[in-house]
C-alpha positions as CSV (number, residue, x, y, z in Angstrom):
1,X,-120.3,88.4,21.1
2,X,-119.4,90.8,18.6
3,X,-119.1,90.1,14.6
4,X,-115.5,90.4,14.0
5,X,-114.4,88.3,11.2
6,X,-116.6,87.2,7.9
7,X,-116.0,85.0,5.3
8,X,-117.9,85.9,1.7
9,X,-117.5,84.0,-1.0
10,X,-120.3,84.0,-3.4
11,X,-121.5,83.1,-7.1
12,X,-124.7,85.3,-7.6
13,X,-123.3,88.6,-6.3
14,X,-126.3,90.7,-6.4
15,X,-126.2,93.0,-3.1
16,X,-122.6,91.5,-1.8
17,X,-120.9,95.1,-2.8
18,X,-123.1,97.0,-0.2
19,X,-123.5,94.3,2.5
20,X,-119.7,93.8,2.3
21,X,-119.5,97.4,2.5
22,X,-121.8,97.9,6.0
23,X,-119.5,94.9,7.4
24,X,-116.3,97.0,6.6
25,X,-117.8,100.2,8.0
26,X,-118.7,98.4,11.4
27,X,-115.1,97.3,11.8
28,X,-115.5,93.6,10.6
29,X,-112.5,91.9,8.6
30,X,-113.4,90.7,5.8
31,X,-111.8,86.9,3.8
32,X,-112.9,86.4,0.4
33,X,-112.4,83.7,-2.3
34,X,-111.7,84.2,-6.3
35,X,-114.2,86.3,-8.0
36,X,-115.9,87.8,-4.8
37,X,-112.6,88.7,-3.9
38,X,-111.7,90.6,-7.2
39,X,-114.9,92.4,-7.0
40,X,-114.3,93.4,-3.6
41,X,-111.4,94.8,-3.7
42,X,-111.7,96.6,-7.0
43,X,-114.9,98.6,-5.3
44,X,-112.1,99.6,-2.2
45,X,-113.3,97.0,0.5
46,X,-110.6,96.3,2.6
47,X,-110.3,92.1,1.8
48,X,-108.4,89.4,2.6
49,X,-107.7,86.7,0.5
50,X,-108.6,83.4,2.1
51,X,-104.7,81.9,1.1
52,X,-103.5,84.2,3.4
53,X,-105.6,83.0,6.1
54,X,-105.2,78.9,5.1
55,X,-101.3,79.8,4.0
56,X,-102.0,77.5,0.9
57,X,-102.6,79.0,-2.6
58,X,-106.1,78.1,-4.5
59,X,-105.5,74.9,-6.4
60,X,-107.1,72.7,-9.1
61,X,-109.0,75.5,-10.6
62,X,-110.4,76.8,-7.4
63,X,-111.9,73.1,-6.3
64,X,-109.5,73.2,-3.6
65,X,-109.8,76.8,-1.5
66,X,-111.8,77.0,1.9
67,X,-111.7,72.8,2.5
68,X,-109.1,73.9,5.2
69,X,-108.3,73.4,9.4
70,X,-108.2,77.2,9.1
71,X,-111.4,78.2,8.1
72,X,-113.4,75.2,9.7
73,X,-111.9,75.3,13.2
74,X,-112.9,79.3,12.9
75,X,-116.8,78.2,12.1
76,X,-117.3,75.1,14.4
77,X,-115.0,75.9,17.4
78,X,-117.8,76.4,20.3
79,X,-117.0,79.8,21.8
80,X,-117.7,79.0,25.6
81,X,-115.5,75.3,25.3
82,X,-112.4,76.0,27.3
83,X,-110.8,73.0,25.1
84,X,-111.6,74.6,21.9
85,X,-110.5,78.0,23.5
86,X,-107.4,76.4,24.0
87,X,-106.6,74.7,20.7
88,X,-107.7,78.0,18.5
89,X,-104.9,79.6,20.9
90,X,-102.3,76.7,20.8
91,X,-103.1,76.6,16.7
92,X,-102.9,80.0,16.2
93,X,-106.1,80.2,14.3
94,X,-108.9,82.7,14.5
95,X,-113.0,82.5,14.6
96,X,-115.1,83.2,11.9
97,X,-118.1,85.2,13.0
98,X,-120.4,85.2,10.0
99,X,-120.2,83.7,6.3
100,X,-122.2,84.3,3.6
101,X,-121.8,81.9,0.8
102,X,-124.2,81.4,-2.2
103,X,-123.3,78.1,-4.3
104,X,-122.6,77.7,-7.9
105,X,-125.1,77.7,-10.4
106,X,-126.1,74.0,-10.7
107,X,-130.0,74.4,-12.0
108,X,-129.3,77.2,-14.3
109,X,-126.2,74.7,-15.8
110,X,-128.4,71.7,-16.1
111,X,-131.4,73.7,-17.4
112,X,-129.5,75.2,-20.1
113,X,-130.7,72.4,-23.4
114,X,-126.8,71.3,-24.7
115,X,-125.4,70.9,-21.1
116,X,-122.8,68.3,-21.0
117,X,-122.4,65.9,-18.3
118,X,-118.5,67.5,-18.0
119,X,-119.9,70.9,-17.4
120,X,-123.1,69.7,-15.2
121,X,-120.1,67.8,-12.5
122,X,-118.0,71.3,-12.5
123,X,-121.2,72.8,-11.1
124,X,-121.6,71.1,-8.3
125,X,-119.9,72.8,-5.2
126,X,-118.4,71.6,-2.7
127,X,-116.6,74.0,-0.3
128,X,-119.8,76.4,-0.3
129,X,-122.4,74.0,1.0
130,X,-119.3,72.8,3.7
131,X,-119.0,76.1,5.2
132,X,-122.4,76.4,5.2
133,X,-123.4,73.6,7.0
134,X,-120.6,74.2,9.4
135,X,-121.8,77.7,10.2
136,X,-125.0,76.6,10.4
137,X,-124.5,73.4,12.8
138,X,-122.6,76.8,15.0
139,X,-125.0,78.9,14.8
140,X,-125.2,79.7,18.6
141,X,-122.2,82.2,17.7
142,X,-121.7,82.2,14.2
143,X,-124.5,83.8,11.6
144,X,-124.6,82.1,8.0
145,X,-126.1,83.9,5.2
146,X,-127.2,82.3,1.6
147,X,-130.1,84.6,1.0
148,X,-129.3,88.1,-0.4
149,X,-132.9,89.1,0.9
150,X,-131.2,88.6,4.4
151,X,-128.6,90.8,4.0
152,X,-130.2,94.0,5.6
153,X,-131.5,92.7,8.4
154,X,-128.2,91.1,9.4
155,X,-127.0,95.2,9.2
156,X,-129.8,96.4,10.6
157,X,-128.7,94.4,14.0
158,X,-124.9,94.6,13.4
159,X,-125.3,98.3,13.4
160,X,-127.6,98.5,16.9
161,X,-126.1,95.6,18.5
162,X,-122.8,94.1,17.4
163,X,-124.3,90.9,16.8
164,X,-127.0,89.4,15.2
165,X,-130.1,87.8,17.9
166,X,-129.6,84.3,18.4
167,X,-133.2,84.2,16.9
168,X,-131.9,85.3,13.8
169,X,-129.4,83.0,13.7
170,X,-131.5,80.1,14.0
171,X,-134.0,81.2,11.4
172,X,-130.9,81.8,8.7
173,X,-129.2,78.2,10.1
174,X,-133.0,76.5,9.4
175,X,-133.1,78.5,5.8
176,X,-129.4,77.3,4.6
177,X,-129.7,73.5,5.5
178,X,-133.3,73.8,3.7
179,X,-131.1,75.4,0.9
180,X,-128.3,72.8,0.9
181,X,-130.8,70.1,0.9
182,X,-132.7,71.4,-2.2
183,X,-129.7,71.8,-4.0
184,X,-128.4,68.2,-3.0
185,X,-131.8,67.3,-3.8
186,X,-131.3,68.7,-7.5
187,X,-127.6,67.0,-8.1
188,X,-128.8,63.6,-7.1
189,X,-131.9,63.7,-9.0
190,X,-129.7,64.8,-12.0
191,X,-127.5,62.0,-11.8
192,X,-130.2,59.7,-11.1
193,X,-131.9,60.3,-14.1
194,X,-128.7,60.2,-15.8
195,X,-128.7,56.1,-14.9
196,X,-132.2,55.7,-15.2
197,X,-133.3,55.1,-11.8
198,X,-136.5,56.4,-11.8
199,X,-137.4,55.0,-8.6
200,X,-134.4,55.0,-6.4
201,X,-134.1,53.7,-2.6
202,X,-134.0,57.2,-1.8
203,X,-136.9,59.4,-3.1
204,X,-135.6,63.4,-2.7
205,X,-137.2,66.2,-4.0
206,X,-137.4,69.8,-3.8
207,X,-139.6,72.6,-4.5
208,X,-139.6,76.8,-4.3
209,X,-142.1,78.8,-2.9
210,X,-144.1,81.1,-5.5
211,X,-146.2,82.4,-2.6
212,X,-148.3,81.7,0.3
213,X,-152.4,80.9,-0.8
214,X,-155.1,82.8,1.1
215,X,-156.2,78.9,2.4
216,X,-156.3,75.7,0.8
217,X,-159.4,74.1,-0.5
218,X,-161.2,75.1,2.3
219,X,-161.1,78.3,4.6
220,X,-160.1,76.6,7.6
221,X,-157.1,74.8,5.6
222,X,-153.4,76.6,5.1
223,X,-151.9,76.3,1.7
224,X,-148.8,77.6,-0.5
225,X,-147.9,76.9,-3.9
226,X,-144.7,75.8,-4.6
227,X,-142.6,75.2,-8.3
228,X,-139.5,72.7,-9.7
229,X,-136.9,74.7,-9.6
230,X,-136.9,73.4,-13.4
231,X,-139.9,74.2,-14.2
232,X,-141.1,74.3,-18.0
233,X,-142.4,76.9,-20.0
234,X,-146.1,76.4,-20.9
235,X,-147.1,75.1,-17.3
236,X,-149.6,77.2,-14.8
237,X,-145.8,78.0,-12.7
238,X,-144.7,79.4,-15.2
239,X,-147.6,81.9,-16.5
240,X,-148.0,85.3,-16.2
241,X,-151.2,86.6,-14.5
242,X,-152.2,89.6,-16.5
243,X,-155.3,90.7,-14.5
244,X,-157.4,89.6,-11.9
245,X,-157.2,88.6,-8.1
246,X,-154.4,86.4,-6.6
247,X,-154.8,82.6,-7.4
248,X,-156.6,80.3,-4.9
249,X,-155.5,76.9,-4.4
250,X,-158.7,75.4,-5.9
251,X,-157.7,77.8,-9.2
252,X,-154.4,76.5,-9.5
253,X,-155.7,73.0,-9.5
254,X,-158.3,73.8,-11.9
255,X,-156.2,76.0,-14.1
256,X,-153.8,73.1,-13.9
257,X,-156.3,70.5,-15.4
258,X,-157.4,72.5,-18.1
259,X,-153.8,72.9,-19.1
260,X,-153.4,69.0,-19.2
261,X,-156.1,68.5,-21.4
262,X,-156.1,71.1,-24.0
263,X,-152.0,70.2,-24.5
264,X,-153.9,67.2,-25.5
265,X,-154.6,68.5,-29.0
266,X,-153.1,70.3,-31.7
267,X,-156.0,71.1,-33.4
268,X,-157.9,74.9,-31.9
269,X,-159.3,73.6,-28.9
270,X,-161.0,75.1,-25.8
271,X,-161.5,73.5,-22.4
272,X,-163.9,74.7,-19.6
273,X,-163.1,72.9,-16.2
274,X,-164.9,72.5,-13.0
275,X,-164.2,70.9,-10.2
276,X,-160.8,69.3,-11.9
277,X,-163.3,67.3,-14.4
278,X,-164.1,68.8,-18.2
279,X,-167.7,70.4,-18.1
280,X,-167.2,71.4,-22.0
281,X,-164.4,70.8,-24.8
282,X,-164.4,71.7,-28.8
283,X,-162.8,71.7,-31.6
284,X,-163.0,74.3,-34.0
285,X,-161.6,75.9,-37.4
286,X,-160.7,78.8,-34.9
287,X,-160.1,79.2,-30.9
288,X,-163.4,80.8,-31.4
289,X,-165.3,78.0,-32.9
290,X,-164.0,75.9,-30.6
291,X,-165.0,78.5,-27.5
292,X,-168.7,78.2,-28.7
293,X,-168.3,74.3,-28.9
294,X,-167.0,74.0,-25.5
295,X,-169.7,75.9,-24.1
296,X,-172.5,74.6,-25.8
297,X,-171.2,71.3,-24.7
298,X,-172.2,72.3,-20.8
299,X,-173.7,76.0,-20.5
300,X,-174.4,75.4,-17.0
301,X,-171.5,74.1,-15.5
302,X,-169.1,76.6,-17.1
303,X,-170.6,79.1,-14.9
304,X,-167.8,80.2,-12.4
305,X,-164.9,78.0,-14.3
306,X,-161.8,78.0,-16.2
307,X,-161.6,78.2,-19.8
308,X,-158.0,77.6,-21.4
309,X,-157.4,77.6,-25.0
310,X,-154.3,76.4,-27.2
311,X,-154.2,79.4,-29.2
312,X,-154.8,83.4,-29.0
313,X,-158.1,84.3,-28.0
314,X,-159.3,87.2,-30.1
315,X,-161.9,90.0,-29.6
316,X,-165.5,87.8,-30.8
317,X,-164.0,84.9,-28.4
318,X,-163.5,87.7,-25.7
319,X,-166.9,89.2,-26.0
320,X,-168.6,85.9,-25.3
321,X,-166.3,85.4,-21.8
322,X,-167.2,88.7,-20.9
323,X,-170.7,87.6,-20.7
324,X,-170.3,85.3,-18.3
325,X,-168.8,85.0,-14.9
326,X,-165.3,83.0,-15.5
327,X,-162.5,82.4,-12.6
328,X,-159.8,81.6,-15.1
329,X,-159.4,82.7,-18.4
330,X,-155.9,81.0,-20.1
331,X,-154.4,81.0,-23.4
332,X,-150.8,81.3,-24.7
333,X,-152.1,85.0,-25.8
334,X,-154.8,87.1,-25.9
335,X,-155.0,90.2,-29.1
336,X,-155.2,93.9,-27.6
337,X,-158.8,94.2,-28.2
338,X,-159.4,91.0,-25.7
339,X,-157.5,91.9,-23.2
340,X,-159.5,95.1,-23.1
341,X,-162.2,93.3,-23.1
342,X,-161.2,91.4,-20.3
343,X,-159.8,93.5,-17.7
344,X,-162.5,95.3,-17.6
345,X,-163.8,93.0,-15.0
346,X,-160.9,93.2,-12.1
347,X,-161.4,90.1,-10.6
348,X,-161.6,87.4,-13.5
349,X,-157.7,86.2,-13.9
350,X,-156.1,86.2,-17.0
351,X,-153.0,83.9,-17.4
352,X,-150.2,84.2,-20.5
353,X,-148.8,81.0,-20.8
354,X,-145.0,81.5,-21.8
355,X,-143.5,78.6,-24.1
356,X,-145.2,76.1,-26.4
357,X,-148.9,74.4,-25.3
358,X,-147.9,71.3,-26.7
359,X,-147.5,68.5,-24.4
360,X,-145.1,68.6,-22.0
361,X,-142.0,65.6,-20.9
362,X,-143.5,62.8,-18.6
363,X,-142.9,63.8,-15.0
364,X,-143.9,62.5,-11.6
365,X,-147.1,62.6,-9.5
366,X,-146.5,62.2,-6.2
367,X,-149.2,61.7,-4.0
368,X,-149.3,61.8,0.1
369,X,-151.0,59.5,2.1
370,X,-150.9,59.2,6.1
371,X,-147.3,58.4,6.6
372,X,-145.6,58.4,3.2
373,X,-146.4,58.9,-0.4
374,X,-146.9,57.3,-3.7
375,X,-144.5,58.1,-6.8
376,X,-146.2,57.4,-10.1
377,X,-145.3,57.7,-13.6
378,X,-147.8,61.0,-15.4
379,X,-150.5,59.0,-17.6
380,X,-149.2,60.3,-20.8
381,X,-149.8,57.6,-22.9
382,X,-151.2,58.5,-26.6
383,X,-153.6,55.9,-28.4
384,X,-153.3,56.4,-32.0
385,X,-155.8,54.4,-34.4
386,X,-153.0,52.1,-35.0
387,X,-153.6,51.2,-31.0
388,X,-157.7,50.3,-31.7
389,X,-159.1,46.9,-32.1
390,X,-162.7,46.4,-33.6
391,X,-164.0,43.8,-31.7
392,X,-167.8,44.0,-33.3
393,X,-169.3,42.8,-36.4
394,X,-169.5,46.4,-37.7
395,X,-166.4,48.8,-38.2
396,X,-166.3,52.3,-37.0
397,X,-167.1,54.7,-39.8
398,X,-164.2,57.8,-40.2
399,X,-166.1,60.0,-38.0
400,X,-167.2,57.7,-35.6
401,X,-163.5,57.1,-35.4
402,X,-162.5,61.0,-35.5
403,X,-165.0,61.1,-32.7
404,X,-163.6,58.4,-30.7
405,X,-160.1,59.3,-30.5
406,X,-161.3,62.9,-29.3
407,X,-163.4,61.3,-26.4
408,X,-160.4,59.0,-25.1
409,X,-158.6,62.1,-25.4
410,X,-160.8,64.0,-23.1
411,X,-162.1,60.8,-21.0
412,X,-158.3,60.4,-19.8
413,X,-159.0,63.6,-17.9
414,X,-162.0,63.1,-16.5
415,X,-162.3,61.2,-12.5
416,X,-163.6,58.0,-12.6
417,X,-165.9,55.6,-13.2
418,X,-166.0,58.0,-16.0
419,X,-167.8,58.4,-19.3
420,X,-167.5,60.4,-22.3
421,X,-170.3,61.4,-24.8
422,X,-169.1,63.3,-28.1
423,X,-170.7,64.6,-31.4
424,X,-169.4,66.6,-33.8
425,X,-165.5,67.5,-32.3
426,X,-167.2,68.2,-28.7
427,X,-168.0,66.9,-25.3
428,X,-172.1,66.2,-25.1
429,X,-171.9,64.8,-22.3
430,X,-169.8,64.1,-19.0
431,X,-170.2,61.6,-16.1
432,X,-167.5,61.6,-14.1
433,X,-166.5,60.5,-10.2
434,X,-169.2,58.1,-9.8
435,X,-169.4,54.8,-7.5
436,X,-170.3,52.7,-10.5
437,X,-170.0,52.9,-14.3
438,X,-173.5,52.5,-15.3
439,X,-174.3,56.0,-13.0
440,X,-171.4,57.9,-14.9
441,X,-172.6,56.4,-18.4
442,X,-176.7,58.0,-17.0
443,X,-175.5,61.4,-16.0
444,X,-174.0,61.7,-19.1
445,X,-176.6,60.5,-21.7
446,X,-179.1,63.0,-19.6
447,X,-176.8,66.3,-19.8
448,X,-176.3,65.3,-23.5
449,X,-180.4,65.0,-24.3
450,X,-181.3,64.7,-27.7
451,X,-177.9,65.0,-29.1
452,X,-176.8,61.5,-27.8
453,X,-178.3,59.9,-30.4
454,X,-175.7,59.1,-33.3
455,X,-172.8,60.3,-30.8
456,X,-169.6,58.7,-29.4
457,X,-169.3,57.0,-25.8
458,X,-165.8,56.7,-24.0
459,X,-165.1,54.8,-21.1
460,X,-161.9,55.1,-18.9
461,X,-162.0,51.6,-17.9
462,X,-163.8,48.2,-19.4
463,X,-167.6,47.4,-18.8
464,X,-167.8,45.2,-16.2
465,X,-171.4,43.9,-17.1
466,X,-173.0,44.8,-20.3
467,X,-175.7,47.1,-18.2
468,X,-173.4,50.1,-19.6
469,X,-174.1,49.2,-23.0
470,X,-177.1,48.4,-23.2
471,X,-178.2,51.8,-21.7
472,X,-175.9,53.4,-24.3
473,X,-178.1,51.6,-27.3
474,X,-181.3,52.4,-25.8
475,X,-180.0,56.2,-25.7
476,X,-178.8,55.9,-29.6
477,X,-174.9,55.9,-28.6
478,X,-173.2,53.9,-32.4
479,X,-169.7,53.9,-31.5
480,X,-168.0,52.9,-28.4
481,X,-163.9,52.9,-27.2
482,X,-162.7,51.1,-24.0
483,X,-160.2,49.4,-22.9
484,X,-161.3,45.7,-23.2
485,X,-159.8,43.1,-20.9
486,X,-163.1,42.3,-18.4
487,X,-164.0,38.7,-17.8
488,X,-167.2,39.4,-19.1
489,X,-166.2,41.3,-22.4
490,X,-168.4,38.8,-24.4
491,X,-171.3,40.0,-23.3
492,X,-170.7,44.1,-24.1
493,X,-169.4,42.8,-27.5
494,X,-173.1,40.4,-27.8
495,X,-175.1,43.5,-26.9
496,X,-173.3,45.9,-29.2
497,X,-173.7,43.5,-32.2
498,X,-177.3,43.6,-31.2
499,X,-177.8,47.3,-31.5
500,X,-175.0,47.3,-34.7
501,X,-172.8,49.7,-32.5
502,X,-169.1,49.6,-33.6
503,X,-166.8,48.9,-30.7
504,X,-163.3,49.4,-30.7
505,X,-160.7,48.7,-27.6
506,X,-157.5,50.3,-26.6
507,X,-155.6,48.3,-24.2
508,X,-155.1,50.9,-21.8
509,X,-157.0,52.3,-19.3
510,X,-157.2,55.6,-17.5
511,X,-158.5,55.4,-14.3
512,X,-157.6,58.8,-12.5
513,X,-158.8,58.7,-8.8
């Protein structure tokens, strides 16, 4: 069957001119709606306005146009159906042979900061996604376009065959009801959030493809990384790769910790991630003091990581990465000079985060298991010193306190049982992942050698047993922070009187599996 008839009706218009244009010159008539229909005819395409085929005038400020017998019949009538044969005849109406419909602008609208609700509810269309899923339920005889990357292949065949394959067909049928359902997927997560329903009956989300992965986090696995179509500045979707080879999934993961924990701070900090756990994070007066910091914290496990930073990393801070073989380097910007320095090797990746570092909103982590999924809330709580609780005979001093609050920054981050060690506005030492508490808290104290004595210890979770604590007073830890709450809290609190460490709870755990 031959393309006779098309209907084209679409917000973003980039390409519509010249596809319209190859339509026209292989014979097809062409119905159009508002805007499209302006622009059409005031580049010469012959264009007929769809009141002329409905024989009812666009009302209510265009909500009311294509919602008509007339144009529906002409998408779902089945061409080889004798009945519907009969009633297009009998009716009078015509079939519509191809549509290409793109839908009004409802993420850019509610992305935009002083949206009103008013403006957000105009947004959301309603004849485009209708004719689009009726052409698309048709697709054994009607092609439906909402891709402007689509448009030349659709001419390529129109021009050899007449018609379109019905291969193509059901690919473009398969891509609009993926489209439709994304952006129904945005409008009721809008509104949703708009009442507060944070977990509704009906979970729906969506997500774009950035770009197919070379294989997931092993060879043998596929992968693709995908963004929110809202997506904020300062996130690893949102950066711009200025050198280096494409990401792997295991970068993008990585990258993506470090990210989490350095928006942690708003002091100069530097993180080095492996593995999605910290191997190394400073403070400093500068992003380079804080470089050196977070290196000498773990000079072995920074080898083939990611460093990010939370400000511009400059030439001295450069030199030093250059040394060393890096998979990630990421900062919200690098001076000339580094960036030299930098690309000079062509397969370390450089990412320019756009936006602020600071902390981003809460969101959702959504995790799949066999069958379904988990929806949680993003652990994004803040303890402030106002949060602590000395539970020991002796108070923290103000830099074991300084100390602590940076380690239950960083221990947040890091896969439990885990344990933080810190000294002087760095990580000393890191035990992270393990079965039991007490082997976190001895990996730890023996990466952190002789500087654990007079150093920090956080703990993601409460001690258990007082095993933890005693090792941590044997090593010459002073100054503890955990969440409190065990059954046997007595006893951590008996053994760190013993030792005169000062012992502080938070209330809140972080266990991050």
């Amino acid at each position: 069957m031959a393309i006779k008839r098309a209907l084209i009706s679409v917000s973003d218009k980039t390409g519509i001119v010249e596809f319209a244009q190859g339509l026209a010159e292989q014979g097809v008539q062409i119905i159009s709606t508002g805007g499209t229909y302006n622009l059409l005819k005031e580049k010469g395409i012959p264009v007929t306005g769809i009141s002329e085929v409905t024989g009812f005038p666009e009302i209510m400020d265009g909500r009311v146009k294509t919602l008509h017998p007339a144009v529906h019949s002409g998408l779902l009538a089945v061409r080889d159906n004798a009945s519907h044969r009969e009633q297009m005849e009998k009716l009078g109406l015509d079939y519509i042979d191809l549509v290409a419909v793109n839908l009004y602008p409802f993420a850019a609208t509610i992305a935009k900061p002083d949206v009103s609700y008013e403006e957000a509810i105009e947004n959301i269309d309603i004849g485009g996604p209708t004719m689009l899923r009726s052409a698309a339920k048709n697709h054994a005889f009607v092609t439906v376009v909402v891709d402007a990357a689509d448009y030349g292949t659709i001419l390529e065949e129109l021009r050899a065959n007449g018609d379109t394959t019905l291969d193509t067909r059901k690919h473009l049928a398969a891509k609009v009801f993926r489209h439709t359902g994304a952006y129904d997927a945005l409008i009721s997560g809008y509104l949703s959030g708009l009442q507060g329903e944070e977990f509704p009956e009906k979970y729906t989300v969506t997500y774009e493809k950035v770009q197919d992965l070379r294989y997931g986090e092993n060879p043998h696995q596929q992968a693709a990384f995908y963004r929110e179509p809202l997506a904020e500045a300062g996130s690893i979707v949102t950066a711009e790769q200025l050198n280096g080879k494409e990401l792997s999934y295991n970068n993008i993961n990585d990258a993506n910790t470090a990210l989490k924990i350095v928006q942690e701070f708003n002091e100069p900090t530097v993180v080095a991630v492996k593995h999605m756990n910290p191997c190394g994070v400073g403070i400093g007066a500068d992003i380079h003091e804080a470089f050196k910091k977070a290196y000498d914290a773990d000079p072995v496990s920074i080898f083939g990581g990611i460093v990010a930073a939370n400000g511009t990393i400059g030439k001295e801070t450069a030199e030093l990465l250059h040394e060393m073989f890096l998979e990630i380097v990421i900062a919200p910007d690098f001076t000339q000079e580094a960036l030299d320095i930098l690309t000079k090797k062509k397969n370390i990746r450089v990412l320019k985060l756009s936006g602020s570092v600071a902390g981003k909103k809460p969101g959702k982590i959504v995790t799949t298991v066999e069958g379904g999924m988990l929806v949680q809330d993003s652990d994004a709580y803040q303890v402030t010193e106002a949060d602590l609780k000395v539970v020991t005979d002796r108070q923290p001093t103000e830099e074991e306190l300084k100390q602590l609050l940076f380690a239950w920054k960083v221990v947040k981050h890091v896969k439990s049982n885990a344990i933080v060690l810190a000294s002087d506005n760095m990580t000393i030492g890191v035990g992270a992942g393990q079965m039991n508490r007490v082997g976190s808290a001895s990996i730890a104290i023996e990466q952190a050698g002789e500087k654990v004595k007079g150093a920090v210890m956080a703990s993601d979770a409460y001690f258990p047993m007082s095993d933890t604590l005693e090792m941590a007073a044997k090593a010459g830890i002073t100054a503890v922070i955990h969440p409190g709450g065990s059954i046997r809290d007595a006893d951590s609190i008996r053994v760190a009187n013993e030792y005169g460490i000062a012992m502080v709870t938070t209330g809140i755990r972080h266990f991050r599996h």
